[in-house]
C-alpha positions in Angstrom: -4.7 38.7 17.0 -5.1 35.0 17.1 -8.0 33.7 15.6 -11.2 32.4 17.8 -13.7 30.1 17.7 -16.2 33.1 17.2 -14.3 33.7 13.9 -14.6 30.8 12.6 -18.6 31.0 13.8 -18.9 34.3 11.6 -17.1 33.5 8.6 -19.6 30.4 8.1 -22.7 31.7 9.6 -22.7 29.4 12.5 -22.5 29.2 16.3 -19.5 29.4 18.6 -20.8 26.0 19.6 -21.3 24.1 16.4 -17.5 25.2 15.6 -16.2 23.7 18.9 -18.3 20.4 18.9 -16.9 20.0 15.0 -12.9 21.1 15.8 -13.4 18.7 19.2 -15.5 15.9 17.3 -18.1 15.7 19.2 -21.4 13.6 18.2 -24.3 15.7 16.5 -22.0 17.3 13.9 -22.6 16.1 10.2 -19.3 14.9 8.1 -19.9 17.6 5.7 -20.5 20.5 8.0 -17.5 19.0 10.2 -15.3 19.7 6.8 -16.2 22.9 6.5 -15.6 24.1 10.1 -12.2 22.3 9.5 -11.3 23.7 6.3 -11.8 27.7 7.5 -10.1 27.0 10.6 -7.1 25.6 8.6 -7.1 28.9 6.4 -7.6 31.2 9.5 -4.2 29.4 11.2 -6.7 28.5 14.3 -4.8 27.7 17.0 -7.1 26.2 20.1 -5.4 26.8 23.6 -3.8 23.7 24.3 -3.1 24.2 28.0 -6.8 24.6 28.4 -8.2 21.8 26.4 -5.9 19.6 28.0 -7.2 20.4 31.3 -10.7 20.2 30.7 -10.6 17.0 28.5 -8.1 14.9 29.7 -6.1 14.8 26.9 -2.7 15.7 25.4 -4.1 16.6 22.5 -0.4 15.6 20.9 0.2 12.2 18.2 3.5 10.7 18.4 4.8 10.1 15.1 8.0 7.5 15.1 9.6 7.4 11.3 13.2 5.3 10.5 14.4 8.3 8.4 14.2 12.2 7.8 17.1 12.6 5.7 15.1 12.1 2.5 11.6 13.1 1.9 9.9 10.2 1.8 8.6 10.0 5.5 9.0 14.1 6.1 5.8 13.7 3.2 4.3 11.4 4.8 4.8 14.0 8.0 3.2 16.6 6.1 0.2 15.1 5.3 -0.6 13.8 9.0 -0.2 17.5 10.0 -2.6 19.1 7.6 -5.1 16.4 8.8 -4.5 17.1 12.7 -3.4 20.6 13.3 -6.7 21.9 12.2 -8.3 19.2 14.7 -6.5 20.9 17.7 -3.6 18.0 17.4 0.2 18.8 17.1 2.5 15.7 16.1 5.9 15.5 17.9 8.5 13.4 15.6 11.2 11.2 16.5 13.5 9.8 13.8 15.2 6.4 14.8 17.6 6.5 12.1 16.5 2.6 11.3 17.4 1.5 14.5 14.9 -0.9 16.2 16.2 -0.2 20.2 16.4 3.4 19.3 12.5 3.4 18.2 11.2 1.2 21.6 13.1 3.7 23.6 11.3 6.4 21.6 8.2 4.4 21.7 8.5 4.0 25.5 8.5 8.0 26.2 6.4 9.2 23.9 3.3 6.9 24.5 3.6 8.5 28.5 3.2 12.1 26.6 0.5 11.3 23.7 -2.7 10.5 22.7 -1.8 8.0 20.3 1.3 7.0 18.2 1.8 6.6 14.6 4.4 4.5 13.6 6.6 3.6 10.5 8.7 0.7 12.1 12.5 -0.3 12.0 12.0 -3.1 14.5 11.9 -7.0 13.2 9.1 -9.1 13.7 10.1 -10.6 16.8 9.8 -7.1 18.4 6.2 -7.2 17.4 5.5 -8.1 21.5 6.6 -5.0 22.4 3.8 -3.6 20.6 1.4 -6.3 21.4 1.7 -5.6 25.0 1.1 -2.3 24.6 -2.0 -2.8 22.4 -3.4 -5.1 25.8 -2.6 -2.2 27.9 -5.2 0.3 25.8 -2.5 2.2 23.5 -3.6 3.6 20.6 -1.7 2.9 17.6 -1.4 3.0 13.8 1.7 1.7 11.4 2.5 3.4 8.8 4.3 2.2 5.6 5.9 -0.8 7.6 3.7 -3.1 9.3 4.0 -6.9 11.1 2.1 -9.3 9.5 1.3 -10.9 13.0 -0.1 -8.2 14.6 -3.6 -7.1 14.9 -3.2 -3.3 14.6 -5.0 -0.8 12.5 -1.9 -0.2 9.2 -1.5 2.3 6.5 0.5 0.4 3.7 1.5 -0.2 0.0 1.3 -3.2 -1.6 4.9 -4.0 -1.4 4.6 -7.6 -3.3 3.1 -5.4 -6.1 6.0 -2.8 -5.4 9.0 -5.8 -6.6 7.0 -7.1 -9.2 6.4 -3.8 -11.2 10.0 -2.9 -10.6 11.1 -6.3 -12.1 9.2 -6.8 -14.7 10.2 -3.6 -16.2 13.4 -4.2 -15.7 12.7 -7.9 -17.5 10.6 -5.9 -20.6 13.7 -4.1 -21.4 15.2 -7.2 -21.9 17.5 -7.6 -18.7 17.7 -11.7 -17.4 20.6 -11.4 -14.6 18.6 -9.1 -12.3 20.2 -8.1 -8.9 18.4 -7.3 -5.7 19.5 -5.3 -3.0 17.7 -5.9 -0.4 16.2 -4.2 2.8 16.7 -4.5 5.9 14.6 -7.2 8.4 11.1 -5.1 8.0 8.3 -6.7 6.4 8.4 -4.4 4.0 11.6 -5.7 2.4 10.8 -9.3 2.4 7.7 -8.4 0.6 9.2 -6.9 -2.2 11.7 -9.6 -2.1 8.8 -11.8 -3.0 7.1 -9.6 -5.6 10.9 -9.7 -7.4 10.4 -13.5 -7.4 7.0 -13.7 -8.4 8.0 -11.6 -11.3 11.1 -13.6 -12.0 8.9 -17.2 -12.4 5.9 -15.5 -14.2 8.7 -14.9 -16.6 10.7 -18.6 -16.4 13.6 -16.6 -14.7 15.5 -18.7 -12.0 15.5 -17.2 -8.9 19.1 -16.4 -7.6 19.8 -16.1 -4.2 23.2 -14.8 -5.1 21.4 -11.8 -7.0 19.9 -11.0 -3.5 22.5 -8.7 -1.9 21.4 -7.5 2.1 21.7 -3.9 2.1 19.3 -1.8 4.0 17.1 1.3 3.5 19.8 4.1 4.0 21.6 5.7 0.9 24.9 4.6 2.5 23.5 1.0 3.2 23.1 1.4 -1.1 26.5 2.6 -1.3 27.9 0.0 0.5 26.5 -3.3 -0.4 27.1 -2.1 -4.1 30.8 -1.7 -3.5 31.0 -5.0 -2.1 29.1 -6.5 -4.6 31.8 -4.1 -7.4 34.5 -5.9 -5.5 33.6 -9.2 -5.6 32.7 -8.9 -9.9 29.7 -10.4 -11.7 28.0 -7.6 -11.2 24.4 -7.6 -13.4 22.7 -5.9 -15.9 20.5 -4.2 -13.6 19.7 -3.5 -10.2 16.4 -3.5 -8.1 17.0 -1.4 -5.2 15.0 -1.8 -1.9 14.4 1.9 -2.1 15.2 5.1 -3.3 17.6 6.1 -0.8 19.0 3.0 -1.5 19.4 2.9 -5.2 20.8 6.6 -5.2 23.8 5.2 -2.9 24.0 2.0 -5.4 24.0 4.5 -8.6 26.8 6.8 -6.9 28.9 3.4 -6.1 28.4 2.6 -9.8 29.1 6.1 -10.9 33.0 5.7 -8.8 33.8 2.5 -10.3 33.2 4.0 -13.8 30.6 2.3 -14.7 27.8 4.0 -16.8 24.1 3.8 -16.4 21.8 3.1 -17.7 24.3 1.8 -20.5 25.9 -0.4 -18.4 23.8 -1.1 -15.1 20.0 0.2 -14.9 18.8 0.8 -12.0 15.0 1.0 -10.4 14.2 2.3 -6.9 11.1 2.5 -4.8 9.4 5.3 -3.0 9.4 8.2 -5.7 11.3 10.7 -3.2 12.0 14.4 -3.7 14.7 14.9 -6.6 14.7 11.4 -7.7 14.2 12.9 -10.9 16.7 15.9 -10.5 19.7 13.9 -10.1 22.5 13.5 -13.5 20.4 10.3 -14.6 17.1 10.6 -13.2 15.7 7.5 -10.8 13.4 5.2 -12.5 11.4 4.6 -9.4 8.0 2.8 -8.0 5.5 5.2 -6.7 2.2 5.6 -4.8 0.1 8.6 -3.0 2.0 8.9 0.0 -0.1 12.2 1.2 -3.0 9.7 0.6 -1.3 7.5 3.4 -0.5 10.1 5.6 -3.9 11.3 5.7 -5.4 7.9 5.8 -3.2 7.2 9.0 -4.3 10.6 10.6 -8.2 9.4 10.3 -7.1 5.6 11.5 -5.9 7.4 14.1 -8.5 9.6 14.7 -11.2 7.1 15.0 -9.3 5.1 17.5 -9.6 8.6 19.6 -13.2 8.9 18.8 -12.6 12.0 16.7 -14.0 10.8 13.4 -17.6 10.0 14.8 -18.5 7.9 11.2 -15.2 5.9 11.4 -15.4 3.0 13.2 -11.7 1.3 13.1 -10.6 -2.1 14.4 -7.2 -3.5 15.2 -7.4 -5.5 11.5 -8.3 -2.5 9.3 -6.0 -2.3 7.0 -5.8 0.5 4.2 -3.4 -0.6 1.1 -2.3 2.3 -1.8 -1.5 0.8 -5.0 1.8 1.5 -6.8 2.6 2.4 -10.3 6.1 2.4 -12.0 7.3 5.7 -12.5 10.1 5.1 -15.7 13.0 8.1 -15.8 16.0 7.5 -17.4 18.2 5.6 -14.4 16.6 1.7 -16.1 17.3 2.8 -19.9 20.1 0.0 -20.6 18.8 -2.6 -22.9 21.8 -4.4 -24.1 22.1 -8.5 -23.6 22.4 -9.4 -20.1 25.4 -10.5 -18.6 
């Protein structure tokens, strides 16, 4: 039998309707007792009838969540952790992966705001696509971003502090002695041009010259990796190490690397971002930068929610901003330490 809101009601010793005003929200309804009701209803698989809510509410009771990529874990984490904060709020998420393609994620964009309460995105699109958003924003849309942002938007964000994300990697990679740093960059996100920056800011703190040569356009795809290190194997001066936009990215560098013979970390080290599953499982393990991505999910869910009026202490506004601080996670991928090339 499915569980009811009358179960819930016995197992903590209150009424049918204190559990429904907490699971729908509703104003009167302390944080910590909201938490509660939330929490059994998660362990009892509750399950409110949809059809039925919709009706009476005016609402979908569904989140769009657009992400650029489900073929690593990265975002499908990130997926997780918005789930565990909506399903036990009466909110299913419906996901749409664009595979990093900007007119793929408006289209998505386009059908999915018709069918939801409110989207959460992780963008592909660059920033001149931020009107598309911006005019939906004007006509009342509720949105959140997620891991990628644009700076000249006024939209609630989830985020990392990507400048932060290219310095730690490149200052490691300067520690162990590496001078002749390469790049590989991301695609035409914010997020990529910001840890673009943090490389250079780490570069000049340590009387580097910044080489635009060293930056090599690539993209956040493990074949994008794969690719703009072969062309980089082809054309020689390959050097000492490699700062890869992401993990995805860096594992399609390493396995380009690992055809053309060339050893690592003994000859090339290499440093991702992102900390995805079995980073440290493959034959050299990924020295990676990582942060508390269910932290962001979760965040984003609540952002979300407060623009729906679910979270009745949150107040959110367009510039709230929530930023998760990175850390270097070191594996054995950076270990080369000879002279630089």
């Amino acid at each position: 039998m499915p569980t009811t809101l009358q179960d819930i009601a016995e197992a903590l010793g209150v009424s049918t309707m204190t559990v429904s005003r907490a699971i729908n929200g509703n104003a009167g309804i302390g944080a910590d007792l909201r938490e509660r009701v939330l929490a059994v209803a998660q362990q009892m698989n509750y399950r409110p009838n949809q059809h039925a809510r919709a009706l009476s509410t005016n609402r979908s009771y569904l989140i769009g969540l657009i992400v650029p990529d489900l073929m690593h874990s990265y975002f499908a984490e990130l997926a997780k952790a918005i789930e565990a904060v909506a399903r036990p709020a009466g909110y299913e998420i419906l996901i749409c992966n664009t595979e990093e393609n900007a007119e793929t994620e408006l289209a998505e964009v386009e059908v999915l705001a018709q069918r939801t309460d409110g989207l959460i995105i992780a963008s592909s699109a660059p920033p001149e696509k931020a009107r598309a958003y911006r005019k939906m924003l004007k006509e009342g849309a509720k949105l959140v971003f997620l891991d990628r942002h644009f700076a000249n938007l006024s939209c609630p964000a989830v985020i990392t502090d990507d400048v932060k994300v290219g310095r730690l990697a490149t200052e490691h990679l300067i520690r162990l002695g590496h001078r002749r740093i390469g790049h590989l960059r991301g695609n035409s996100v914010a997020v990529a041009a910001d840890r673009v920056e943090g490389y250079r800011q780490a570069l000049e703190a340590n009387k580097i010259r910044f080489d635009e040569t060293l930056v090599r356009p690539c993209g956040f795809m493990e074949s994008d990796g794969y690719q703009a290190m072969r062309t980089w194997l082809v054309a020689g001066k390959v050097p000492s190490a490699i700062f890869a936009a992401n993990d995805p990215s860096a594992m399609g560098a390493m396995a380009a690397l690992e055809d053309a013979g060339l050893r690592i970390p003994e000859e090339v080290a290499v440093v991702g971002a992102g900390d995805i599953h079995y980073g440290d499982r493959l034959k050299v393990p990924l020295t990676t930068v990582t942060w508390d991505k269910l932290n962001m999910g979760r965040q984003a869910a609540q952002l979300m929610f407060g623009l729906l009026g679910k979270e009745p202490t949150a107040r959110v506004g367009k510039s709230d901003h929530v930023i998760c601080e990175p850390s270097l996670l070191v594996r054995k991928s950076c270990g080369a330490t000879q002279s630089s090339r």
